[in-house]
N, C-alpha and C positions, 0 to 999 in steps of 0.2 A: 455665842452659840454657833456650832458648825453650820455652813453656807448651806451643807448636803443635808442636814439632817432632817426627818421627816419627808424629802422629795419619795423616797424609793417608796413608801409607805403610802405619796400622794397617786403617784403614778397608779401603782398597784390596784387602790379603793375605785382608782378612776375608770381602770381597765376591769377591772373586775365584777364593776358595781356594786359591791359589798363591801362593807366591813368584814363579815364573817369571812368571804373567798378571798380578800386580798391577806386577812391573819394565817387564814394556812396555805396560801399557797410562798408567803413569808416563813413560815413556822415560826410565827408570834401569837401573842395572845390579843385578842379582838381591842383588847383596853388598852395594850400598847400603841398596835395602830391607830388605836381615835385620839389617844394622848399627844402623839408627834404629828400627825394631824392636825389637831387642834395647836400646837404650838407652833405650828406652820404658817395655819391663817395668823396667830398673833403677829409673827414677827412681820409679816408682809402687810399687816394691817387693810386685809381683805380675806372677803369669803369666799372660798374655793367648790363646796361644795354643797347639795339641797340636801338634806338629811330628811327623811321622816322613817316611820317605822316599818316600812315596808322597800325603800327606793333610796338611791343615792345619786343624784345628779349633779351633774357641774353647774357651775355659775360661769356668766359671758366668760367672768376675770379666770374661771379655772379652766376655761377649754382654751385659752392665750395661753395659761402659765403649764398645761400640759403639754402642747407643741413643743415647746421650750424645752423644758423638762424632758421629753421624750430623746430629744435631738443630742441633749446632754448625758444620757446614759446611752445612747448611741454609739456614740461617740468615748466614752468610758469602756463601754464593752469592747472598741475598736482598739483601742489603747492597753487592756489585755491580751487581746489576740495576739496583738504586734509582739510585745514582750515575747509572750508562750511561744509564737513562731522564731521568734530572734536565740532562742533557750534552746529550743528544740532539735535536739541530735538526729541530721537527716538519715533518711530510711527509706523504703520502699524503693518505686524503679523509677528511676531518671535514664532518659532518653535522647542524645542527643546527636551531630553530625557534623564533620568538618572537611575539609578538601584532603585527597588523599596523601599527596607526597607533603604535607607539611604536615595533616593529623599522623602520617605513620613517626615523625620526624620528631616533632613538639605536642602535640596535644595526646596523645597515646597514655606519652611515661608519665605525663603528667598524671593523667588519668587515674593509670596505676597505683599512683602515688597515692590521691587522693581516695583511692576507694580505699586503700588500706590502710586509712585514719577511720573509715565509716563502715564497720564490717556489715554492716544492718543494710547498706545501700549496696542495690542490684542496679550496675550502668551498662545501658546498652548503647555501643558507639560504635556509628555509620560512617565509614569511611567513605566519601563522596564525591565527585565534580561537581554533579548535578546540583541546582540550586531547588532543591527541595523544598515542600506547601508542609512548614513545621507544624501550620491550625490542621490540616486536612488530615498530615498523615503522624499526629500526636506528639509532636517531638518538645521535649521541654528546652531545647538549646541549640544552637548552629554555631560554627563559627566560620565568619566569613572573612576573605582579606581584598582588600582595595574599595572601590569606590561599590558604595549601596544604595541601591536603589528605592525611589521614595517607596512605606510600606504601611503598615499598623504594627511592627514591631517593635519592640524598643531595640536600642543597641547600647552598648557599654563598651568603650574603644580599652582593650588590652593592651596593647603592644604596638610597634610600628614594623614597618619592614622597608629595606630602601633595594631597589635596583642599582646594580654595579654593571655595566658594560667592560670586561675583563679577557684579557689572553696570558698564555706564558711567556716570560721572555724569550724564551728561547724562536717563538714563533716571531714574536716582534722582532727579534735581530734578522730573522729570515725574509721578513712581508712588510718590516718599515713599521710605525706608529702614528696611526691616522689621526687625525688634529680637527676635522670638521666632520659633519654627518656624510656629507656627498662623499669624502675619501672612503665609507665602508663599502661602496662597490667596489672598490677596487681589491677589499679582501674577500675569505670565506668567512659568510656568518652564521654559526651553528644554530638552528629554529628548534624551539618545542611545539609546541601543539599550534602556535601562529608563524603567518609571514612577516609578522610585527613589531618592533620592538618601541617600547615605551620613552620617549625622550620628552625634553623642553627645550622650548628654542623659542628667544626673545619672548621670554615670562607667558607664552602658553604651551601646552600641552600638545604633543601632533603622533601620532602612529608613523611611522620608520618603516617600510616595507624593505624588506633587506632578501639578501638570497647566498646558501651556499651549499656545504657537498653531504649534511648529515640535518636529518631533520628525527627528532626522539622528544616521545610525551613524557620523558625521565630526564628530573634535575639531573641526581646522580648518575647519571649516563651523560649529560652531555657536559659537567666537571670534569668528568673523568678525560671527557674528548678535547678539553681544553685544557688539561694539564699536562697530554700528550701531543700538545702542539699543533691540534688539527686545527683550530680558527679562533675565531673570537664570537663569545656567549655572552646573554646577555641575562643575569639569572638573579633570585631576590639573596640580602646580607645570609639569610639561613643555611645558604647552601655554599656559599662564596669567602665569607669571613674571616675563617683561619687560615683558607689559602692567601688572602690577598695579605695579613697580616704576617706570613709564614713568609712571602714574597714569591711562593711560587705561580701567585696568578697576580698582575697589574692594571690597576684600575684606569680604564682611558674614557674621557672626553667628558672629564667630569663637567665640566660649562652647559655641558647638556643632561645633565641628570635630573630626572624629575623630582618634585617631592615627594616626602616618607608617604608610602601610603598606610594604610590603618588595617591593624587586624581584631573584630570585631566579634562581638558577643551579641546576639540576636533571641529574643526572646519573645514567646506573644506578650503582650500588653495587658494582665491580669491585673487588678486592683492593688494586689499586695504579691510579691514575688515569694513562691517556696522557698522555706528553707534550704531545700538543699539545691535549688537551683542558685539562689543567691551568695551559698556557701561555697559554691564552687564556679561561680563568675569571679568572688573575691579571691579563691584562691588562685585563677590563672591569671589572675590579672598582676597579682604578685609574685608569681613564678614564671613565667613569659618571658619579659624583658631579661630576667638573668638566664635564662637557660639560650637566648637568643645574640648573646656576646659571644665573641672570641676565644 
C-alpha cells in the first residue's frame, strides 16, 4: 500500500473536523474518506481519531502523526512551487542597477539580449555609481564589482575582472619603463575618479597614491589618452584587453598586480528566488565571461 495513501484524507478530517467537510472540501465521497481513513489507522496499527455521531477528535497518537503529516505536505506543496517557478516563463517588471561605464559597456547588450528571448518581461535598468538600498528602493538585482561589503543580500559571483597598469610604446620609448612602484613618480599617471591606484606588494593589498596631467571619470577617455602617449592608466581587462593584446597598449609592473576582483549579482535574500530574476543571474553569468575576452 502507498506510504501517502489516506494521509491527505487524515489531515483534511483533522482540520476539518468532519467527515462530511473534509469529503467536499476533497470532492470525495464521505465513505471514501472514512474508508482510507480507516485503512490508515490499520496499517499504522493505531487509532488516529475519536468518532462519535456528532464530533471527530484526535487521539494523543493523531495530534503526533498530524504535525508530521502537516510538515509532509508542506513541504510537498513546497516542492510544487519550486517546479512551476523553475517552468515558469518570466514576465512582469524586473528591476535592476549596475555601475555605469561597465552597465553601458557589458550589462546593457546583455540585457537587450535577454529581454528579447522574454517578450512578456518589462526591465527597467539603472545605470549607477551609487550603491543603491535594493530592499528600500525595490530593486530585484544590482550588479556590483570588486570587494562587498558584509550585508543580507545574497551574491552570485558572474565574472572576474583584473587591473592592468598599461601605456603605449611609444610613450615608454620616450619616459623609460618603470620596474618598481616608487619609479611611477617619476612618470605622468593618468587618474579617474581617484588619486589611487589599486596594487600588491609583498602578498598584501595597499592603495598607490599617484599624480599627473589629466584626471577623467571616463574609462574610454582616459584609453583614448593612453593610446595617444599622454601617460600611463591604470584601468580594469574590459576596457584594456584588445589594446594590450593588439600591442598597442603594454602591460607594466605586473609583480604588483592585484588579484581578479569579482563582478557580482546581489539580490535580497528571499526564500525561493523569481523566476525571472534567477533566469537572468544564469544568463549573465554565462554570457559575461565571453563577452568580457579579447
Amino acid at each position: 500500500m502507498p506510504a501517502w495513501e489516506g494521509v491527505c484524507e487524515f489531515v483534511s478530517v483533522a482540520e476539518q473536523g468532519s467527515f462530511t467537510r473534509a469529503a467536499l472540501a476533497l470532492s470525495l465521497s464521505v465513505a471514501q474518506v472514512s474508508r482510507q481513513v480507516t485503512r490508515l489507522e490499520t496499517r499504522l496499527g493505531a487509532q488516529l481519531l475519536y468518532r462519535t455521531t456528532r464530533h471527530v477528535t484526535l487521539t494523543e497518537t493523531g495530534q503526533l502523526y498530524l504535525q508530521h503529516c502537516r510538515q509532509l505536505l508542506d513541504s510537498l506543496a513546497d516542492a510544487e512551487r519550486a517546479v512551476s517557478q523553475h517552468l515558469a516563463v518570466p514576465q512582469g517588471t524586473l528591476k535592476l542597477t549596475a555601475p555605469l561605464a561597465y552597465g553601458e559597456s557589458h550589462i546593457a547588450p546583455l540585457i537587450t539580449a535577454f529581454g528579447r528571448q522574454y517578450p512578456a518581461l518589462e526591465i527597467n535598468l539603472n545605470l549607477s555609481n551609487q550603491l543603491l538600498d535594493l530592499v528600500h528602493d525595490g530593486y530585484d538585482l544590482a550588479i556590483r564589482i570588486g570587494h562587498l561589503a558584509d550585508s543580507s543580500l545574497m551574491a552570485r559571483r558572474l565574472a572576474s575582472r583584473r587591473q592592468y597598469i598599461c601605456a603605449a610604446p611609444g610613450y615608454l620609448a620616450r619616459h623609460g619603463i618603470p620596474n618598481s612602484l616608487p619609479e611611477l613618480e617619476q612618470h605622468n599617471c593618468l587618474l579617474g575618479s581617484n588619486e589611487v591606484w589599486h596594487v600588491q606588494e609583498q602578498g598584501k593589498r595597499r592603495l598607490l597614491r599617484v599624480r599627473g596631467s589629466l584626471r577623467c571619470n571616463s574609462g574610454h577617455a582616459l584609453v583614448h589618452a593612453a593610446l595617444q602617449e599622454v601617460g600611463i592608466v591604470q584601468l580594469p581587462d574590459y576596457y584594456v584587453a584588445r589594446h594590450l593584446q593588439s600591442g598597442a597598449l603594454v602591460a607594466l609592473l605586473g609583480a604588483y598586480q592585484e588579484p581578479d576582483e569579482g563582478i557580482w549579482a546581489l539580490y535580497p535574500h528571499n526564500r525561493q528566488l523569481s523566476p525571472k530574476v534567477r533566469m537572468l543571474v544564469d544568463f549573465l553569468a554565462a554570457e559575461l565571461p565571453q563577452r568580457q575576452r579579447p
